[in-house]
PyMOL CGO cylinders between C-alpha atoms (Angstrom):
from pymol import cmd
from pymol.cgo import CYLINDER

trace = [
    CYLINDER, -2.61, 10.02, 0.41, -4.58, 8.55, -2.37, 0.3, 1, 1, 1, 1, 1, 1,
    CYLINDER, -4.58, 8.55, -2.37, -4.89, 4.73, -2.95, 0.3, 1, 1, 1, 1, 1, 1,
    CYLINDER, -4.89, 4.73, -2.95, -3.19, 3.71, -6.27, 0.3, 1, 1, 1, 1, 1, 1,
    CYLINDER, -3.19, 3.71, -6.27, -3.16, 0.42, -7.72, 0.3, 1, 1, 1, 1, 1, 1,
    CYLINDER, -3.16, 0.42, -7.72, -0.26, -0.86, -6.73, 0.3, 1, 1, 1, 1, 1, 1,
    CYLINDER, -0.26, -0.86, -6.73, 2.03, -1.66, -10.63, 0.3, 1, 1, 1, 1, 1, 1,
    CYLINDER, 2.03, -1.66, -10.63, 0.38, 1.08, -12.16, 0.3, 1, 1, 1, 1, 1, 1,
    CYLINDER, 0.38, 1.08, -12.16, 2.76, 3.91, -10.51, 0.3, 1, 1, 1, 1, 1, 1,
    CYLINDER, 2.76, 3.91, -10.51, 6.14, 3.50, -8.98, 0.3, 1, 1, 1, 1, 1, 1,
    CYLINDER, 6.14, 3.50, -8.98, 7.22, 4.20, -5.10, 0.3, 1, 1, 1, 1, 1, 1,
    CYLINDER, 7.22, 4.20, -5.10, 9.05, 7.20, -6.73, 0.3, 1, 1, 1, 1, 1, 1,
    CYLINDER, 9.05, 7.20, -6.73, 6.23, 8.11, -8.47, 0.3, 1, 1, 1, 1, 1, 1,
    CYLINDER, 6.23, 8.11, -8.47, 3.50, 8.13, -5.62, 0.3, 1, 1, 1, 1, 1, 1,
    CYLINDER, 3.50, 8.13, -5.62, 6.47, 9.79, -3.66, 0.3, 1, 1, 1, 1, 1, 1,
    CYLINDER, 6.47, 9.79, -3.66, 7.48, 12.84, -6.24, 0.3, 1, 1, 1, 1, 1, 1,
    CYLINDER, 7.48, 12.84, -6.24, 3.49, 13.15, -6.35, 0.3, 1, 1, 1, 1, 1, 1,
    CYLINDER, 3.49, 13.15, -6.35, 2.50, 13.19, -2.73, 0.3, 1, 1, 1, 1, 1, 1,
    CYLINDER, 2.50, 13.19, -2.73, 5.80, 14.80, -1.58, 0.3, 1, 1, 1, 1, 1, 1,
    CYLINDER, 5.80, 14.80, -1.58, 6.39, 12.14, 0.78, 0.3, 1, 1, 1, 1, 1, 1,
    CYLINDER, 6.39, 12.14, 0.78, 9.25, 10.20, 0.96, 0.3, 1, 1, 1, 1, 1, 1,
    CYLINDER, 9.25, 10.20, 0.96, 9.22, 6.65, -0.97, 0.3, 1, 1, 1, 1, 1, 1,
    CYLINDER, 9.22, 6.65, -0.97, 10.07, 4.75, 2.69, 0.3, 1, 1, 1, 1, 1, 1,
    CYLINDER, 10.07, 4.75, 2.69, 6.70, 5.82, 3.90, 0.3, 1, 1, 1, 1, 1, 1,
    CYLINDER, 6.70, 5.82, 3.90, 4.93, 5.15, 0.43, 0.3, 1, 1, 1, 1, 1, 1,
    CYLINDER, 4.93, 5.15, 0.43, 6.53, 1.52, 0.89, 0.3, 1, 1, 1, 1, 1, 1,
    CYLINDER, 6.53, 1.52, 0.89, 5.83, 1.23, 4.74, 0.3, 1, 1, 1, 1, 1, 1,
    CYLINDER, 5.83, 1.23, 4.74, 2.21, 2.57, 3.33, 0.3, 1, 1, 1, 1, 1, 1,
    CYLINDER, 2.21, 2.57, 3.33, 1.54, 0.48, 0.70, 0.3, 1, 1, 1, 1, 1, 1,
    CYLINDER, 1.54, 0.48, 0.70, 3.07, -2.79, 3.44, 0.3, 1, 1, 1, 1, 1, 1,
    CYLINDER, 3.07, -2.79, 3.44, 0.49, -1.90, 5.92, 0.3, 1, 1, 1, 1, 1, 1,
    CYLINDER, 0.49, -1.90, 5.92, -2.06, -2.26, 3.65, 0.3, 1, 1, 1, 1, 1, 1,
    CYLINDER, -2.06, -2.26, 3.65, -1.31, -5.67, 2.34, 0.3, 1, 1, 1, 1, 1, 1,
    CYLINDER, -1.31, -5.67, 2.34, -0.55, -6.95, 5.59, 0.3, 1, 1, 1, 1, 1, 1,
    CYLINDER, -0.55, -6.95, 5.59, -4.20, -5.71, 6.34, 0.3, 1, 1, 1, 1, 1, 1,
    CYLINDER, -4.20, -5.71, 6.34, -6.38, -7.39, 3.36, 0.3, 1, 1, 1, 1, 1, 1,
    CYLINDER, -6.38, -7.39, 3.36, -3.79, -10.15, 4.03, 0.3, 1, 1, 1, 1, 1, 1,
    CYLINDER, -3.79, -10.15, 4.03, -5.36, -10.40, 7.48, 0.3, 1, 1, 1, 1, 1, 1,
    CYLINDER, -5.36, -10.40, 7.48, -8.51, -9.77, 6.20, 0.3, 1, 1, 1, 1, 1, 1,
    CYLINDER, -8.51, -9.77, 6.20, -8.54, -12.72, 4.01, 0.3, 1, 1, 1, 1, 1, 1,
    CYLINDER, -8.54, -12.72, 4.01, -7.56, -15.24, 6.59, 0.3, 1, 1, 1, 1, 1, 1,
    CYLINDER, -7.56, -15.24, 6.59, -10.64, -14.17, 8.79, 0.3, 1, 1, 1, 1, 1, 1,
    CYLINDER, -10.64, -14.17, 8.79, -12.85, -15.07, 5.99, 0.3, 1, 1, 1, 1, 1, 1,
    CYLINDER, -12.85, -15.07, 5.99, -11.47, -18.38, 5.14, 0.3, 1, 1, 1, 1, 1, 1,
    CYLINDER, -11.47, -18.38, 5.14, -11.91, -18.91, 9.01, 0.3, 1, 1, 1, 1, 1, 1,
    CYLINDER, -11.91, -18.91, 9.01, -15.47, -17.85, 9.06, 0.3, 1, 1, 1, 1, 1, 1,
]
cmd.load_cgo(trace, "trace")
């Protein structure tokens, strides 16, 4: 699955596009926030 900038398409969208259903798009697009989120908070710590 591509990256997309998240606003630009819908769930639906990225779903009817990818042929995937828009719960994993969401879970998807979660996990990756959760990980620059993370990400983030290491380098403020550092």
């Amino acid at each position: 699955m591509q990256l997309y900038f998240i606003g630009e398409l819908t769930y639906s969208e990225i779903a009817k596009q990818e042929k995937i259903s828009y719960y994993q798009v969401e879970k998807t697009v979660n996990t990756i926030i959760q990980a620059v989120d993370e990400k983030m908070k290491e380098t403020k710590e550092n």
